[in-house]
C-alpha positions in Angstrom: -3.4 7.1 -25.2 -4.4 3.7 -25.1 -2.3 0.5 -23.9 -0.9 -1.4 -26.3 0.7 -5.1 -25.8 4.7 -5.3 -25.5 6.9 -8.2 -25.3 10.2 -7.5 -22.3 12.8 -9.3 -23.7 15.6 -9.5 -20.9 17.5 -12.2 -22.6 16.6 -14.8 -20.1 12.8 -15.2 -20.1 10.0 -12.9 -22.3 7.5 -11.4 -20.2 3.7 -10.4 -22.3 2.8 -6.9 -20.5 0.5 -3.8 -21.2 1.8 -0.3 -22.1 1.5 2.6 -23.8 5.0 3.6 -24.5 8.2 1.6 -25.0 10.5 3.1 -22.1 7.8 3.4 -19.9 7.5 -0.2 -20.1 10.8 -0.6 -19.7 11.1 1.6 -16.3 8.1 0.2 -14.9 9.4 -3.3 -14.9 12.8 -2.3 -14.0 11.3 -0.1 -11.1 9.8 -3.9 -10.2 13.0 -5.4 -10.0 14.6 -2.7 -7.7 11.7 -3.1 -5.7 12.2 -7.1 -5.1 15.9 -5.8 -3.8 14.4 -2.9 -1.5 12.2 -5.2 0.0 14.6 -8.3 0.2 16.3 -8.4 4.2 18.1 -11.6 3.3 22.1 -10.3 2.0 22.4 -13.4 0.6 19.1 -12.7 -1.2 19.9 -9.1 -1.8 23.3 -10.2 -3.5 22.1 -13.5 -5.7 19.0 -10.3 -7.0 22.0 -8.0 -7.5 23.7 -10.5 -9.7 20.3 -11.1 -11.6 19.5 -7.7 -12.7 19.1 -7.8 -16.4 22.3 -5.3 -18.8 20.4 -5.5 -21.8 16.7 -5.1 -22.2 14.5 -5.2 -25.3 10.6 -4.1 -25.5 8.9 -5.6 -28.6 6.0 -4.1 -29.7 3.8 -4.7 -33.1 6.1 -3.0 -35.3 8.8 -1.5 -33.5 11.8 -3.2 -31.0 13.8 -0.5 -28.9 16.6 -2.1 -26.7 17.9 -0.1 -24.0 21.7 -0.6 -21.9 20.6 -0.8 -18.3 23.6 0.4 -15.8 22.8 -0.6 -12.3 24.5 1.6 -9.2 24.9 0.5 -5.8 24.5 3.7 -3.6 24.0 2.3 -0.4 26.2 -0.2 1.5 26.0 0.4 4.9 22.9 -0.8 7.1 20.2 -0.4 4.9 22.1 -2.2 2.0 18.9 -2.5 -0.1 17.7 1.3 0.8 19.4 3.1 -2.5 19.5 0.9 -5.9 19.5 3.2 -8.8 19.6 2.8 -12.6 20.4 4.5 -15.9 18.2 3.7 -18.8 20.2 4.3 -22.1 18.4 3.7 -25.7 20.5 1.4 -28.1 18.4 1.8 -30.7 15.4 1.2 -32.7 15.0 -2.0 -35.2 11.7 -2.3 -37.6 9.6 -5.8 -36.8 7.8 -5.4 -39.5 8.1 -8.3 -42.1 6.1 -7.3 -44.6 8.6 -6.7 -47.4 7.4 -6.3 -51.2 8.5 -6.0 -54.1 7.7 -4.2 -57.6 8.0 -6.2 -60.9 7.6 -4.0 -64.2 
């Protein structure tokens, strides 16, 4: 399948990526985001990310939006706080972009 271009709506900023389905766009940035807290030493860091992880995600394509619910789990809190960060990826549901409505006159 070829890549297609999607829009990742997160409700804060709008982020032009490649893709060829719509949650796999959707996991690969979130799997990006997780990553920035795995990687993060700082607490203070880790918690300002933590705050800053996107709910509500939307991936735009050409003629279909899907938004997905994103719930975020904490698994690890002991020394390696930012070892275990784990999601659920939940599909909302699926709105038509296309604006090209007619009409029929007889």
């Amino acid at each position: 399948m070829a890549k297609r271009q999607f829009t990742i709506d997160t409700g804060k900023e709008q982020i032009p990526v490649e893709g060829q389905v719509h949650r796999n766009v959707a996991i690969k940035y979130l799997m990006k985001r997780r990553r920035s807290l795995l990687m993060t030493k700082n607490s203070e860091k880790v918690e300002k990310l933590w705050e800053d992880l996107p709910k509500n995600i939307r991936i735009i394509g050409k003629q279909v939006t899907r938004q997905y619910s994103v719930k975020w789990e904490r698994l690890g809190s002991e020394e390696f706080e930012g070892s275990r960060f784990a999601f659920m990826l939940e599909d909302l549901d699926e709105q038509s972009t296309n604006n090209d409505s007619f009409s029929v006159e007889l």
